[in-house]
C-alpha positions as CSV (number, residue, x, y, z in Angstrom):
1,X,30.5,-2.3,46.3
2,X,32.6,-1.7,43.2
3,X,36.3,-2.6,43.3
4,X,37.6,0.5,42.4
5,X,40.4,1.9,45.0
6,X,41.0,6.2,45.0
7,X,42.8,8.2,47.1
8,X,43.1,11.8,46.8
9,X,45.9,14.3,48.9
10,X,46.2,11.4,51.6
11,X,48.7,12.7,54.5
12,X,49.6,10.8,57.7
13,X,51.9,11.5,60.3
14,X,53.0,10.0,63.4
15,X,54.5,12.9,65.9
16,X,56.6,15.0,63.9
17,X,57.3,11.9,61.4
18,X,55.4,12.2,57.9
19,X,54.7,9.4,56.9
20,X,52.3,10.2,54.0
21,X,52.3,13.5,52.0
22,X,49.7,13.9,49.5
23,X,48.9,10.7,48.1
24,X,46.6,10.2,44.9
25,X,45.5,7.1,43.7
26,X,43.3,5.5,40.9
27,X,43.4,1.9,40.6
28,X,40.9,0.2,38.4
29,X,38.7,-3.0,39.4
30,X,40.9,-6.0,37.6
31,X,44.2,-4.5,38.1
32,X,46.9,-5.7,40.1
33,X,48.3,-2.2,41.3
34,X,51.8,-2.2,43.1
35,X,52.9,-0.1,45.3
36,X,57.2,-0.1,45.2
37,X,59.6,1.2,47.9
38,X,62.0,0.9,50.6
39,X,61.2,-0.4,54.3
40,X,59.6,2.5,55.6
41,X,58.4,3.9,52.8
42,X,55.0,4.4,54.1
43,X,53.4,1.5,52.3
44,X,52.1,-0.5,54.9
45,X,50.6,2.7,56.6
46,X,49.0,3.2,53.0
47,X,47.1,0.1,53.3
48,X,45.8,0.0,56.6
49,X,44.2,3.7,55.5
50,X,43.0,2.3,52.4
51,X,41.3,-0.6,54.5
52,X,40.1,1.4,57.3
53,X,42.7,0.1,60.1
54,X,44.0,3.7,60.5
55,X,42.9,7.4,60.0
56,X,44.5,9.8,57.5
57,X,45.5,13.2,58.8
58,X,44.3,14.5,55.6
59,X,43.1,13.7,52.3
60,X,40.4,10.9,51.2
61,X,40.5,7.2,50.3
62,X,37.4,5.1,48.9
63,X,36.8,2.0,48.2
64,X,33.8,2.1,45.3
65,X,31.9,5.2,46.3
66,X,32.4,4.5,50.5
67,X,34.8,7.0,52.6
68,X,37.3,3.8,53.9
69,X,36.7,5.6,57.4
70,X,33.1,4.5,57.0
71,X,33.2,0.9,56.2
72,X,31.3,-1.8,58.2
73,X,31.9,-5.5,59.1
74,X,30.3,-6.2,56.0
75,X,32.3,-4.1,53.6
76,X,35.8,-5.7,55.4
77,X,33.7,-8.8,54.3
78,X,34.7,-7.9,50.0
79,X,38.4,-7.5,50.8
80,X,40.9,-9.5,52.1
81,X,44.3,-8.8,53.4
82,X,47.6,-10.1,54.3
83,X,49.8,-8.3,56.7
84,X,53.4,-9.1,57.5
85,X,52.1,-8.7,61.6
86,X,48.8,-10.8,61.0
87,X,50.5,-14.2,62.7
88,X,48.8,-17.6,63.3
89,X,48.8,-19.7,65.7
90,X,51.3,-22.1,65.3
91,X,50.2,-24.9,67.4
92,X,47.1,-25.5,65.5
93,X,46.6,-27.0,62.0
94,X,46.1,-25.4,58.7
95,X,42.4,-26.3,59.4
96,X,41.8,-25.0,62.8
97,X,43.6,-21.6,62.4
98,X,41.1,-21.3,59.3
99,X,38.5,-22.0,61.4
100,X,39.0,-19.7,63.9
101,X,38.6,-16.8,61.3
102,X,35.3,-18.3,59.8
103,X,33.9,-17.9,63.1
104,X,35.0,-14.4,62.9
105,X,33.0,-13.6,59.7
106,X,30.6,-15.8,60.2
107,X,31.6,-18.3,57.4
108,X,30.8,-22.1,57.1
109,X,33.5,-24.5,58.1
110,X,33.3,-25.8,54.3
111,X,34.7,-23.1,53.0
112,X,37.9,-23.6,54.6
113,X,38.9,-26.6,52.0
114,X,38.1,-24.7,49.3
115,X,40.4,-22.2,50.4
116,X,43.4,-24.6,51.1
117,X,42.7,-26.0,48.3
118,X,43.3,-22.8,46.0
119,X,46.6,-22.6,47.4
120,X,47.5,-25.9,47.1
121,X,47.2,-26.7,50.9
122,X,44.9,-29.6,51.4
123,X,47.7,-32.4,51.9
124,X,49.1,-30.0,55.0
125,X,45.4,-29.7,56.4
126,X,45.9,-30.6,59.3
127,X,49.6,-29.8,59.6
128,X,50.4,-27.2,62.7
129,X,51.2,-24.0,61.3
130,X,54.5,-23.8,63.4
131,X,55.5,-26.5,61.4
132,X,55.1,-25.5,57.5
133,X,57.8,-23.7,55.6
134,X,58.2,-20.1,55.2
135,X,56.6,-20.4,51.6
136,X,53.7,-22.5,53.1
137,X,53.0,-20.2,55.6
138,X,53.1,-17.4,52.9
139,X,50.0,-19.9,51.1
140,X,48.3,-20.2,54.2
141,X,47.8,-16.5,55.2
142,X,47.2,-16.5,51.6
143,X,43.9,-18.8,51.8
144,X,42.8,-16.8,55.0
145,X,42.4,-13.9,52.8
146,X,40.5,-16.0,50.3
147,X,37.9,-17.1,52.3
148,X,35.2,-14.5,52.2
149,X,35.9,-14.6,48.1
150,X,37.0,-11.2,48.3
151,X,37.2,-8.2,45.0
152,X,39.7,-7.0,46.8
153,X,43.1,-8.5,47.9
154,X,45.5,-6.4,49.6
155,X,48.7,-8.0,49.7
156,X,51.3,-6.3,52.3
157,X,54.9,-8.1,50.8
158,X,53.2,-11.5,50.3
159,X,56.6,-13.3,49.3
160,X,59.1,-11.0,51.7
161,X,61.8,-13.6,52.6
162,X,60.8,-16.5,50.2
163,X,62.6,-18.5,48.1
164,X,62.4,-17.9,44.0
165,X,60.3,-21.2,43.9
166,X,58.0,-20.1,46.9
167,X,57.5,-16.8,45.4
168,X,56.8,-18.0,42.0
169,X,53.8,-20.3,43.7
170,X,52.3,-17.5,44.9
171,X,53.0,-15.6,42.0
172,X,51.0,-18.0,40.3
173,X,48.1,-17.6,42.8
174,X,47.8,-13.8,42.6
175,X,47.6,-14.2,38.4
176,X,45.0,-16.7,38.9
177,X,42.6,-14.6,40.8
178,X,43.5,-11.2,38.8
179,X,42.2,-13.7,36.1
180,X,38.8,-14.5,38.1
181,X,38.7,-10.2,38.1
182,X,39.9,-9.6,41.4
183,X,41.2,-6.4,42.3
184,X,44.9,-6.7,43.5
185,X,46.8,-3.9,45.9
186,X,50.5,-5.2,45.9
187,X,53.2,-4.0,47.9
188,X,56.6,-5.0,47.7
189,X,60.2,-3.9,47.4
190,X,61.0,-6.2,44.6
191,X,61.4,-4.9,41.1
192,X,61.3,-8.4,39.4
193,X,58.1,-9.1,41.0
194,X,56.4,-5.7,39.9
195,X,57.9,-6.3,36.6
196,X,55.9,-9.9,36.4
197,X,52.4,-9.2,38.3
198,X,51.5,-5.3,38.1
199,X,49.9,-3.4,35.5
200,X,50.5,-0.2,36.9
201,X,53.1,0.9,39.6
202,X,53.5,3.5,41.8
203,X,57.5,4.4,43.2
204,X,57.0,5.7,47.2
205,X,59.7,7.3,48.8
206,X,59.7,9.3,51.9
207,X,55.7,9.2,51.9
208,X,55.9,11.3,48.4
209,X,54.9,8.9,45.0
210,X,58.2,10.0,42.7
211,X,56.5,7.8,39.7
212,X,53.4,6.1,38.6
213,X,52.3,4.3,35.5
214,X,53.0,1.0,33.8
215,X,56.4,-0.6,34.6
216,X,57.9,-0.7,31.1
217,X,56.5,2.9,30.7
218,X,58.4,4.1,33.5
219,X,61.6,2.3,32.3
220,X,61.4,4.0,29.0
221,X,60.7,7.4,30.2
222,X,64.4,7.0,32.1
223,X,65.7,5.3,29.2
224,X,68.7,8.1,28.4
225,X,71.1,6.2,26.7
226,X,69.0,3.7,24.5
227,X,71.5,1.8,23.0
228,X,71.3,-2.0,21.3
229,X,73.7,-4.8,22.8
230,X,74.5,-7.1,20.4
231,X,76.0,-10.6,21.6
232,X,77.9,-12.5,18.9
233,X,78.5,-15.9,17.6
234,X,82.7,-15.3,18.5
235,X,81.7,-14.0,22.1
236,X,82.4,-10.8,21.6
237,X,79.7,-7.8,22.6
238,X,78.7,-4.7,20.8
239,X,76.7,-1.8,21.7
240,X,75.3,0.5,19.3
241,X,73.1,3.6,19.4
242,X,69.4,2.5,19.1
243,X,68.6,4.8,15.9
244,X,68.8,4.8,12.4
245,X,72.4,5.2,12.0
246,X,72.7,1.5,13.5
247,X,70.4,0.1,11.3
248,X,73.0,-1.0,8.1
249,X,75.8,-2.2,10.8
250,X,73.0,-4.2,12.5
251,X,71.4,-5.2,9.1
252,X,74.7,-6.7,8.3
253,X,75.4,-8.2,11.5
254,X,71.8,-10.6,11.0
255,X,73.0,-11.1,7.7
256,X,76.6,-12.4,8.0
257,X,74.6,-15.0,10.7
258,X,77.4,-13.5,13.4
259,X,74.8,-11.4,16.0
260,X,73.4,-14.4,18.5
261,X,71.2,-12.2,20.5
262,X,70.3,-8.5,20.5
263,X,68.5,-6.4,23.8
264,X,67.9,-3.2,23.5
265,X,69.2,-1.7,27.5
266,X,66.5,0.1,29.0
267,X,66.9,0.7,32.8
268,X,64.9,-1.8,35.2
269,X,62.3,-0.3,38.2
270,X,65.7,-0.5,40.4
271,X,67.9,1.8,37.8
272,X,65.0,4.5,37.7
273,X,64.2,4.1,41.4
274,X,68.2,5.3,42.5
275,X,68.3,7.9,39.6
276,X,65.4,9.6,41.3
277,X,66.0,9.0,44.9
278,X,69.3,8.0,45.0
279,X,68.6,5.2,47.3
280,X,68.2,1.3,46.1
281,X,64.8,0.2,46.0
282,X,65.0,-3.0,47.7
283,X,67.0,-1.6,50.8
């Protein structure tokens, strides 16, 4: 089954709630795709269609070639997911929680060390789950979705409620398998996070997708101003307007030795998400 994740006019709707309106997708096998918005968005909805939990109204999602309303045991097999309301059970260890879902899929107990092991794990083996911290727990349901050695990951806010250092390990984890060619679907409401991991982005709000493309694409497209701040040496800051006309005052700046540090200011995923919504992206 090829990685490749499509969706074409997906709708959803719960009562007289829409959820989803018209949703197309095109994420490539390799790619870590992210999927940005509010709480309630519609994202988490998104992924259970896309993984055959739920039925759309409307529309069609595949995963390769296969209609996600037709896949089998085996095709759940290639993909694995973390959801915010797939728990564990928090009286038994790392390695008996594991093992409960091996028996599930029919996997050998020895692939539950290798999969504590890729998330750095294997000390806290046998650790009750009720006991690691939040970012542990985060690497544990981590390593559950690792265990069939899935091309797909879907990844429902993996580091919602973490720590920066927490989030950065599993940062690191979602990198390294995007590097073994693993396909990636990311959700999250964090613009620095989609900045670091994604290499394409789609903006959800209301069920509608306002953007889509590659994060420093979208910044630039929103990029009105596009002026140069210049920091220098005596504190002071400048801004100038990023053309040609700056290009003598900036030349001279470099030469005197008095600019320290120069940014150009486009707007970040947040900036563009309120301009077209009018809503902050990580409320």
């Amino acid at each position: 089954m090829s990685c490749t994740i499509k969706s074409e006019n997906i709708s959803k709707s719960f009562g007289t709630k829409k959820v989803l309106d018209s949703i197309d997708l095109d994420i490539h096998s390799g790619e870590i795709f992210g999927l940005l918005g509010p709480s309630g968005a519609g994202k988490t909805t998104l992924i259970k269609i896309l993984t055959g939990q739920l039925s759309q109204d409307s529309g069609a999602a595949y995963i390769g070639d296969k209609d996600t309303r037709m896949l089998t045991g085996a095709d759940h097999k290639r993909f694995g997911i973390t959801m915010d309301n797939f728990g564990l059970y928090e009286r038994l260890s790392c390695t008996e929680n594991l093992k409960i879902f091996a028996r599930i899929y029919g996997l050998p107990n020895n692939s539950i060390s290798g999969a504590l092991a890729k998330v750095g794990l294997t000390d806290a083996a046998k650790t009750p789950a009720g006991k690691l911290s939040k970012g542990m727990t985060g690497r544990l349901k981590l390593a559950r979705a690792f265990m069939t050695d899935p091309d797909i990951l879907f990844l429902d806010e993996p580091t919602s409620g973490l720590d920066p250092v927490s989030a950065d390990e599993i940062h690191k984890i979602i990198l390294s398998e995007k590097a073994r060619g693993k396909t990636v679907f990311l959700t999250t409401h964090t613009m620095t996070e989609a900045e670091k991991l994604c290499d394409n982005i789609a903006l959800l709000n209301e069920g509608r997708i306002v953007e889509y493309g590659m994060p420093a694409e979208i910044c630039r497209r929103y990029d009105h101003q596009r002026m140069l701040k210049i920091h220098l040496y005596d504190g002071r800051d400048m801004e100038l307007p990023h053309n040609r006309d700056a290009a003598a005052v900036l030349a001279e700046l470099i030469a005197d030795g008095k600019a320290e540090t120069i940014h150009t200011t486009e707007p970040d995923l947040e900036t563009v998400f309120m301009e077209i919504t009018g809503k902050e992206l990580s409320a």
